[in-house]
LOSEMI-957234 format. One record per residue: residue in one letter; x negated, y negated, z of N, C-alpha, C in turn. Coordinates in steps of 0.2 Angstrom, whole numbers, plus 2048, in hexadecimal, padded with zeros to 3 digits. Each point is the difference from the previous one (the first is absolute). Example, Ala and Ser with C-alpha at 12.3 -4.5 7.8 and 13.67 -1.06 7.14 Angstrom:
! residues 2
A7BE81C8278047FA8007FC7FA800/S8027FB7FC7FC7FA8018047FB803/
This chain:
! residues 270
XE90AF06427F98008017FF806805/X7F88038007FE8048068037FD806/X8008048068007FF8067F8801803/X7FD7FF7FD7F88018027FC7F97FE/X7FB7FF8037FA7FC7FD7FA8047FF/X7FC7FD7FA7FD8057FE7F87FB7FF/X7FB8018047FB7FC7FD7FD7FF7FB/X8007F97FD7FE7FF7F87FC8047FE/X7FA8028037FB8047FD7FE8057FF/X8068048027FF8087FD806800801/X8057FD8038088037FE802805807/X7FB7FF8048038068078047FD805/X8048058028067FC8048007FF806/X7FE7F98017FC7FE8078077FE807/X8048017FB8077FD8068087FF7FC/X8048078048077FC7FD8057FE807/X8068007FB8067FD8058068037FE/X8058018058068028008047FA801/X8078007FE8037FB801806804804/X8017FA8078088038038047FC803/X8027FE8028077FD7FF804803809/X8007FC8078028028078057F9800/X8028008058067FC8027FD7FC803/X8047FA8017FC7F98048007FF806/X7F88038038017FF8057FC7FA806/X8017FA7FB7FD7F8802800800807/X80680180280080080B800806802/X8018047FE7FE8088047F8802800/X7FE7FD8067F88038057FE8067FF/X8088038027FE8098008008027FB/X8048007FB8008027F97FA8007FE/X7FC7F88007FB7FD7FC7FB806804/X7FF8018047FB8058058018057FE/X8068058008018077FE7FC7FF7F7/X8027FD7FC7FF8017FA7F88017FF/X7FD7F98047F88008017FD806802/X8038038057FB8068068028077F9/X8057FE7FB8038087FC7FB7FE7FB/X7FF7FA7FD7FC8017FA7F9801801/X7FD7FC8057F9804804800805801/X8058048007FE8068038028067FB/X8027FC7FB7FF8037F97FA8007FC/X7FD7F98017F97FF7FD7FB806803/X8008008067FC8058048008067FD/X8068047FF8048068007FA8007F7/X8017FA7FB8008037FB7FA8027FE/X7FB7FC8057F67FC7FE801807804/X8028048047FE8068048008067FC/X8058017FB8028037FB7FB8027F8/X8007F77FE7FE8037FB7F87FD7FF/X7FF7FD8047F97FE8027FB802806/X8048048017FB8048077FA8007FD/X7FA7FF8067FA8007FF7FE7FD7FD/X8017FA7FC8017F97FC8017FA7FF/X7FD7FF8098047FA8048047FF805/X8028068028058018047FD801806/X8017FC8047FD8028097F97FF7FF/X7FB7FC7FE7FB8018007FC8037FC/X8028067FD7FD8037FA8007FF7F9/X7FA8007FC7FE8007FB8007F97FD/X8027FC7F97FD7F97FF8057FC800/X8068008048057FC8018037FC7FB/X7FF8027FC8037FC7F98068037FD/X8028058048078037FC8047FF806/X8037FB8018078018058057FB7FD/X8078028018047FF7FE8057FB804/X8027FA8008047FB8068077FD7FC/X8047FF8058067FD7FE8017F87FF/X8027FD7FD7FE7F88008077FD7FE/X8037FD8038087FD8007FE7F6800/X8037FF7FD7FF7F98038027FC806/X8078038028018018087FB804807/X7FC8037FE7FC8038037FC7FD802/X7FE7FA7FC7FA7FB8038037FD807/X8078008018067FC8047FE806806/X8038057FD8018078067FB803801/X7FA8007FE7FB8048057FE7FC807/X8027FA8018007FC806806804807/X8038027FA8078038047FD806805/X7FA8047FE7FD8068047FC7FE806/X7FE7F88037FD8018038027F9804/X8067FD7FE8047FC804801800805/X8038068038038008067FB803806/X7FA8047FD7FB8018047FD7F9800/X7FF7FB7FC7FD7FA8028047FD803/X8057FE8008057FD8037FF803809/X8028068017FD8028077F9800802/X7FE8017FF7F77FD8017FF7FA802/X8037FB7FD7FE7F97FF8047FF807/X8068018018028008057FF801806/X7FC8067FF7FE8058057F87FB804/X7FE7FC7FA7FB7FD8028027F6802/X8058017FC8027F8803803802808/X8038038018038038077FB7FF806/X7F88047FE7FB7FF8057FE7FC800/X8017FB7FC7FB7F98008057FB803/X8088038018027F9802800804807/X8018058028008058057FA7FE806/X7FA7FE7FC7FA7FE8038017F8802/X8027FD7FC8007F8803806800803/X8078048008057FF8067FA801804/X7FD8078047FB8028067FC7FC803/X7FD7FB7FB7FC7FB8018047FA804/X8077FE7FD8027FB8018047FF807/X8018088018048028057FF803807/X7FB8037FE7FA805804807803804/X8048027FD8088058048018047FD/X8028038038088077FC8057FD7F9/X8017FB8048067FB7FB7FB8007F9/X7FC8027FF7FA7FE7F98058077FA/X8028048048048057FE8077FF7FC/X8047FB8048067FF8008027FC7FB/X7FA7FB7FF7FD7FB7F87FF8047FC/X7FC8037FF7FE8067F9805802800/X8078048048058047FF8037FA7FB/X8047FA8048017FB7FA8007FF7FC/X7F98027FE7FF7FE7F78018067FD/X7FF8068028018077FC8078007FF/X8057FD8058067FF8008047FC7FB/X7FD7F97FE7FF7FC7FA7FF8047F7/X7FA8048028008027F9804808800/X8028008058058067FD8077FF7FD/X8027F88028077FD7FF7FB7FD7F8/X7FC7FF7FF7FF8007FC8018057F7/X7FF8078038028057FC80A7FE7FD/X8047FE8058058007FF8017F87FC/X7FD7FC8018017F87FB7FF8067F9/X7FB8027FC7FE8047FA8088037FF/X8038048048068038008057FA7FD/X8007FC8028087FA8027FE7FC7FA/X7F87FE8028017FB7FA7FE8047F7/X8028068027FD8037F87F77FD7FD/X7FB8028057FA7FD7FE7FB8067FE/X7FD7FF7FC7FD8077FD7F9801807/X7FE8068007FD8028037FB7FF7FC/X7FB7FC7FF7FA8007FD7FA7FC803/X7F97FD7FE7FD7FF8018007F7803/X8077FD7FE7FF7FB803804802807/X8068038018038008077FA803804/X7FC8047FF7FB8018037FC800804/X7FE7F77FC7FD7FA8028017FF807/X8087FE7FE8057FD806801805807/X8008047FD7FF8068057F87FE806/X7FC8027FB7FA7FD8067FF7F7804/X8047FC7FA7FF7F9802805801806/X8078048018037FE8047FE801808/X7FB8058007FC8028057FE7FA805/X7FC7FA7FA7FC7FA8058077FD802/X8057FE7FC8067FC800802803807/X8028058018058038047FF7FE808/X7F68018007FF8008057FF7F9806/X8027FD7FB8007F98008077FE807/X8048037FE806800804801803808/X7FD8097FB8018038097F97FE805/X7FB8007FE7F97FF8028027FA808/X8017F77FC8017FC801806801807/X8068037FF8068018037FC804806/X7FF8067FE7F98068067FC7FB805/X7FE7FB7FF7FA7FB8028027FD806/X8047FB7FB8067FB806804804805/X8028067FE8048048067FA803806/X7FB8017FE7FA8028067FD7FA802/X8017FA7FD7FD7FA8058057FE801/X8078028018067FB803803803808/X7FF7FC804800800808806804800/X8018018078058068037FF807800/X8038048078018058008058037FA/X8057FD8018058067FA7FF7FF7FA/X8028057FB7FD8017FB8057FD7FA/X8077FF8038057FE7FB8007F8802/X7FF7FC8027FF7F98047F97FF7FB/X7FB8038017FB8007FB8028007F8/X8028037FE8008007F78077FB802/X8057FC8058037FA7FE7FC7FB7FD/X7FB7FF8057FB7FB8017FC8007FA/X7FB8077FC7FF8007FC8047FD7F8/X8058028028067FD7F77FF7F8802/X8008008078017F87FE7F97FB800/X7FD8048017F97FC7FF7FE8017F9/X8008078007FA8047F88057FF7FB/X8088038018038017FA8007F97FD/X8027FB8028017F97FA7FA8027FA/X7F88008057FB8037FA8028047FD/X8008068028018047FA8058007F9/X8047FC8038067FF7FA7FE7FA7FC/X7FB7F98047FE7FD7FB7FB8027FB/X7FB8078037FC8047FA8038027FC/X8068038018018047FB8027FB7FB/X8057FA8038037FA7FB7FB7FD7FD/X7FB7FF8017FA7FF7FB7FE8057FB/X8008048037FE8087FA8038007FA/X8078008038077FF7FA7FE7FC7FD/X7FF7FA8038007F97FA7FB7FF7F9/X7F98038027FB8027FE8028077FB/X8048068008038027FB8048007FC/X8047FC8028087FE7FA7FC7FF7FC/X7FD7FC7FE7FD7FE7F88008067FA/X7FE8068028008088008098007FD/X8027FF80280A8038008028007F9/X7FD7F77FF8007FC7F87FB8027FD/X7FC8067FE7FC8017FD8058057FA/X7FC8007FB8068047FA7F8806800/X7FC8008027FD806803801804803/X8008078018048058037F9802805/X7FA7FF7FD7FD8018068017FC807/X8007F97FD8017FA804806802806/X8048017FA8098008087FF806801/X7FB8058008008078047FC7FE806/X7FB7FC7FE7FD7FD8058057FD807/X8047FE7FC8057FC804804802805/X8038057FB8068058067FD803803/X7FA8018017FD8058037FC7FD805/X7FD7FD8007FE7F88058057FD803/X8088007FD8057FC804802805805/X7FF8067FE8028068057FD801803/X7F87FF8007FB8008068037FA804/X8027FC8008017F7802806806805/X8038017FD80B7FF8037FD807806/X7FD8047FE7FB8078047FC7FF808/X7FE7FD7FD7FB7FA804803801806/X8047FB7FF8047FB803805803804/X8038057FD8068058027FB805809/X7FA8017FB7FD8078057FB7FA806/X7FF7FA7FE7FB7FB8068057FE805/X8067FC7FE805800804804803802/X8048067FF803803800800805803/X7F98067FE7FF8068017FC7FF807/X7F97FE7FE7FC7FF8038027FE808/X8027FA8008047FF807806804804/X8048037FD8048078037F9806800/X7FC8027FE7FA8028017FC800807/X7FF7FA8017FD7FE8038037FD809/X8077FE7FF8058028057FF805804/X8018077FF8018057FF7FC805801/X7F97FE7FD7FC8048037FA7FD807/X8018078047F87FB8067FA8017FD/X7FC7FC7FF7F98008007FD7FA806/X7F88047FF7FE7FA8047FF7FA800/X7FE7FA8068007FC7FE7FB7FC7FD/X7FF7FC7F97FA7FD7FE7FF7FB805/X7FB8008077FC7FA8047FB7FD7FB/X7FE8027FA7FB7FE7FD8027F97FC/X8078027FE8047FB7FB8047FC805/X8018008068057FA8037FD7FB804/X8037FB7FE7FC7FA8048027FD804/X7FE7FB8078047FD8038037FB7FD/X8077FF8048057FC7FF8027F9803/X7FF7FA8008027F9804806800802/X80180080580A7FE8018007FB804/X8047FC7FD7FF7F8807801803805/X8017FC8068018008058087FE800/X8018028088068008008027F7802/X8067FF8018037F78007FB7FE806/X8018038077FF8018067F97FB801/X7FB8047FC7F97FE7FE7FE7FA800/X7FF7FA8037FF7F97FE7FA8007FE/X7FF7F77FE7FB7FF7FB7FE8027FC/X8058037FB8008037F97FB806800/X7FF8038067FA8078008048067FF/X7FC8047FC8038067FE7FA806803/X8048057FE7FB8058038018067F9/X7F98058008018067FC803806802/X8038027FB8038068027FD8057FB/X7FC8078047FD8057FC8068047FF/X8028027FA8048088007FF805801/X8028028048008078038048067FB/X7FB8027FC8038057FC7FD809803/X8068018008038098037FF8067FA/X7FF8058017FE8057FA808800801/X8008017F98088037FB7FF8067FD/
């Protein structure tokens, strides 16, 4: 048969096709990219050639250009503008969670939390690597949901350490694990529970969801207790009077008739 179509009513040849035949590149991002960016840019090359003045740039009745059409191509032109939307969205989840640390903090530390989460999604590039997940428009998702997910951790962890009494700074993040941490690890332990259902899905979007969410989880949790606290140890900052409150401490035995007295904390810049 022709490689042309030809329209019924005069027979003029309104559109053909080549046939060709590339290697499988079902997981490879890049490949799917380069092949995209080379054939657009052949289509360009060929409307500039044989149609100049014809539809090309503007000019003349736009009815003679010529395009490349692949059935994977509906899949990979998403490939051109993933990774500028992927940083973008981030770029703007970041200020918006950036804004509500500031809010919640009215500190420096509001910094230290956003570091935490840009710290989460970059271990996140490495899950894609280990667990072999495609880069595409669902991991993507997971990418910007991990942003609220994350901040969940370090935020909370930031809070407790500026409203927790005492001068030194290592004494405080003890104090901190022991009050805030238990929460934090009960969150995450419900977050997990709330995803397993995902693991046993025979949907590949479903358990991409999964691994990618149990990574934001295991993430989490690594950079809120872990990081965060050596962090915070570590560094001087000022102190929040805004966020710390007085403290009850009984009285001492000495004290008859069960009276006790308040103890204000005396906190010292660190």
């Amino acid at each position: 048969r022709e490689d042309v179509y030809r329209r019924v009513s005069d027979g003029v040849v309104t559109a053909s096709f080549i046939n060709t035949r590339a290697v499988p590149v079902a997981d490879d991002y890049a490949l799917q990219l380069k092949i995209f960016l080379e054939f657009k840019a052949l289509d360009q090359r060929t409307n500039a050639e044989l149609f100049a003045g014809a539809g090309v740039a503007g000019l003349g009745n736009g009815d003679k250009t010529v395009f490349t059409f692949a059935r994977p191509f509906v899949f990979w032109q998403q490939n051109e503008v993933l990774m500028t939307e992927l940083l973008n969205n981030l770029l703007y989840a970041g200020i918006g969670v950036f804004i509500v640390c500031l809010f919640a903090l009215a500190h420096p530390a509001a910094l230290i939390a956003v570091g935490g989460v840009a710290i989460v999604d970059l271990f996140l590039f490495g899950s894609l690597v280990i667990g072999e997940i495609r880069f595409n428009v669902v991991s993507v998702i997971n990418f910007v949901m991990a942003v609220g997910l994350a901040v969940d951790y370090t935020l909370h962890f930031c809070h407790a350490f500026l409203a927790a009494p005492g001068p030194d700074r290592v004494e405080r993040v003890k104090y901190t694990l022991r009050t805030m941490g238990s929460s934090i690890l009960k969150g995450a332990g419900t977050t997990l529970i709330g995803t397993l259902p995902m693991a046993f899905s025979q949907s590949t979007i479903f358990r991409t969801f999964f691994a990618l969410l149990f990574s934001t989880i295991i993430y989490g949790m690594a950079v809120g207790l872990i990081l965060i606290p050596v962090v915070m140890s570590a560094i001087p900052m000022p102190t929040a009077y805004h966020l710390q409150l007085e403290h009850d401490v009984p009285e001492d035995k000495g004290v008859g008739n069960g009276q006790s007295k308040v103890v204000c904390t005396v906190v010292e810049e660190v």
